[in-house]
C-alpha angles and dihedrals in degrees: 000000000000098000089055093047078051094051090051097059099047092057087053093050100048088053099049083054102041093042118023121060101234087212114057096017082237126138112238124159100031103120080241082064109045092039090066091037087057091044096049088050087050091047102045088041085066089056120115120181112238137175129223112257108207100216101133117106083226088067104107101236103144124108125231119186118228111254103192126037094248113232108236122195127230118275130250118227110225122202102204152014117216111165134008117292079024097254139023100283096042087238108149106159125177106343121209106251125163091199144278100262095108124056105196102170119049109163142150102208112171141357141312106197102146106051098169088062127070114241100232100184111139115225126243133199126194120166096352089303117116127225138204146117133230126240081270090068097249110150113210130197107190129166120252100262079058101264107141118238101186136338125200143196132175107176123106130241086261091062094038088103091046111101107224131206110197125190115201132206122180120218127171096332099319134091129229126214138190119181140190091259107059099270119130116177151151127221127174118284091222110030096031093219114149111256098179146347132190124190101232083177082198111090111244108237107183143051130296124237128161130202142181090344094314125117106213119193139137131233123221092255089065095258102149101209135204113182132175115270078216111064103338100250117154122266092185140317135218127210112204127179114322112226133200084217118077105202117250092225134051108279103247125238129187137168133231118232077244096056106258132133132232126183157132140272125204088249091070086256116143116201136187105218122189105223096211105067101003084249112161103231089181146341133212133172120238093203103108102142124093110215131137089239091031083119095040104082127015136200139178128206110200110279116244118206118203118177109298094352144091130191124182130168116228132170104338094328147089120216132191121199137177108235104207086069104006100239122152107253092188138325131206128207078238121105133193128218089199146031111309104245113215126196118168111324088335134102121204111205117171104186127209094256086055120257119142105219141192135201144201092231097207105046094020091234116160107243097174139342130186126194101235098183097067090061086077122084102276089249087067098041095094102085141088133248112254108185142344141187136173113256110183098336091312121107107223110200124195115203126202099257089056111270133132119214119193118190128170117273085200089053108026089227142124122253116170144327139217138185115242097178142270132353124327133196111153124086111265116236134217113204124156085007084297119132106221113196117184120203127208090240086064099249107146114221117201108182125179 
């Protein structure tokens, strides 16, 4: 009896080492494996790095002036960030920011090994540390004067010429990450050790959020996903509408004060998901424009939700709905490339040609739009806007080359620009009234 209990063992033992990396807990020389490593080298080998040429007419490129000096409210100061959209409903209003004269933090950390790619990894911010990862996977946690507290990575030498794109959620002291690969997996927030990992084998194309104990995200195939904060087991999944067109952004997810979810798929649909049971409490599609190419090419901006609202820019356009039935409230010929930003009855849009848009947030009129780019020297104009937030009544808008463009949210209008370095991809932050820019070559900018 004991020389089979023995046996037993051994056999267990010889297939945990042969099989499993004792490291990282991931799976790397089964045929299953290195089939999908060789198909991921042979897929990302085909990508080319393009950018967006505006030629449609349904592409918003007028100016309005503002009539009326907006009223902004004071800002609020926020002392972390801790997921993507900064909160469950991706609200982020009018941020405390003392300014951007200073730049305290200038710091390469990590590496930048796939240039043709953009890095698309969200920052994070807990107790004054930052955190983010680089296109190898490499997840950092630095202080905020740029000394590093702990790094971590969990892939394997097979995936080491695999570009990742990694998206982080923070949760009671733990953070949560979903990759392009199919991994999704937590580590400590302080100590960085691995507490679990799952193979997915479907690349995770959306946001993380994490709620009452519960990981959301959605595949590329459309699988919207909840999965367990303790060991990363599935609650439920929901299989919407599969798409020949994987979006080019990240699919937006946000959470309702009552828990549900509401999100996109990269068919343009919009769904309310109950996030007890997976149940679809409505679904509604986002195409309405009516364009030859309208199913062509699809993009998402965040999705904001806003009581019992919900507003969201896709394609060329900007919907409202109301989320307890799913009806269209309104929707503008005016897109976002970043998360709306709401304060009082206004919407701030700032779109990727440029134009830096406002919006009346309970009808969708236009009040006022500027072209920012043509405030560069002609020779820089031809770019795209990465990202944007409100900082003290001010929009600060990225753009892909590296400036930073600051106008009135008051005025509408433009008032100055500097240039802060190289390319940038990745949503800026503003956390303790500090400005955070992440570059693709993995240099971290702090500004107040």
């Amino acid at each position: 009896m004991s020389r089979i209990f023995f046996f037993f063992i051994f056999c267990i033992l010889f297939l945990t080492n042969c099989s499993l990396d004792r490291k990282t807990g991931i799976w790397t020389d089964s045929k299953e494996e290195q089939k999908r490593i060789a198909e991921l080298k042979e897929k990302q080998s085909k990508i080319i790095g393009t950018d967006k040429i505006y030629s449609s007419e349904n592409t918003y490129s007028k100016e309005l002036t503002l009539k009326n000096v907006i009223s902004i409210q004071a800002p609020k100061k926020n002392s972390s960030w801790i997921m993507p959209g900064l909160n469950h409903q991706n609200y982020l209003g009018n941020l405390s920011l003392s300014g951007v004269d200073n730049i305290f933090l200038k710091k390469k950390i990590g590496k930048n090994k796939f240039s043709k790619f953009n890095n698309i990894s969200n920052i994070l911010s807990y107790n004054e540390n930052i955190i983010f990862s680089d296109d190898n996977g490499t997840i950092f946690n630095i202080r905020k004067n740029g000394q590093l507290v702990w790094k971590k990575n969990i892939y394997g030498k097979n995936y080491k010429n695999i570009y990742k794109a990694l998206v982080l959620s923070i949760y009671k002291k733990t953070i949560y990450i979903a990759d392009n690969i199919g991994f999704i997996y937590s580590i400590d927030l302080l100590t960085g050790e691995l507490i679990w990992v799952k193979d997915h084998s479907i690349s995770i194309k959306s946001s993380i959020k994490v709620f009452n104990n519960k990981i959301v995200v959605i595949d590329q195939d459309n699988k919207i996903l909840c999965l367990n904060t303790k060991d990363g087991t599935r609650f439920w999944d929901v299989l919407s509408i599969s798409s020949f067109i994987k979006s080019q952004t990240l699919l937006p997810i946000a959470i309702s004060d009552l828990g549900n979810i509401i999100t996109i798929n990269s068919s343009g649909d919009i769904f309310k998901i109950d996030m007890s049971t997976g149940d679809i409490l409505w679904s509604a599609n986002t195409s309405v424009s009516d364009y030859a190419d309208a199913s062509d090419f699809f993009k998402s901006s965040n999705l904001v939700i806003d009581k019992n609202k919900a507003f969201v820019s896709t394609g060329s356009y900007t919907i409202s709905y109301n989320i307890d039935d799913g009806t269209i409230n309104w929707e503008t010929l005016a897109n976002s490339i970043g998360t709306p930003v709401i304060v009082n009855n206004n919407i701030f849009l700032v779109s990727e040609n440029g134009y830096f848009i406002i919006l009346n947030k309970n009808t969708g009129e236009i009040k006022s739009s500027v072209n920012l780019l043509k405030n560069l020297k002609k020779k820089k104009q031809n770019t795209q806007i990465v990202s944007f937030i409100m900082g003290s009544g001010k929009i600060y808008s990225i753009t892909k080359n590296g400036f930073l463009i600051i106008s009135s949210a008051s005025t509408g209008k433009y008032e100055f620009h500097i240039k802060v370095g190289e390319t940038v991809s990745a949503p800026m932050i503003i956390n303790n009234s500090e400005l955070y820019i992440l570059t693709e070559r993995s240099k971290i900018l702090g500004f107040n």
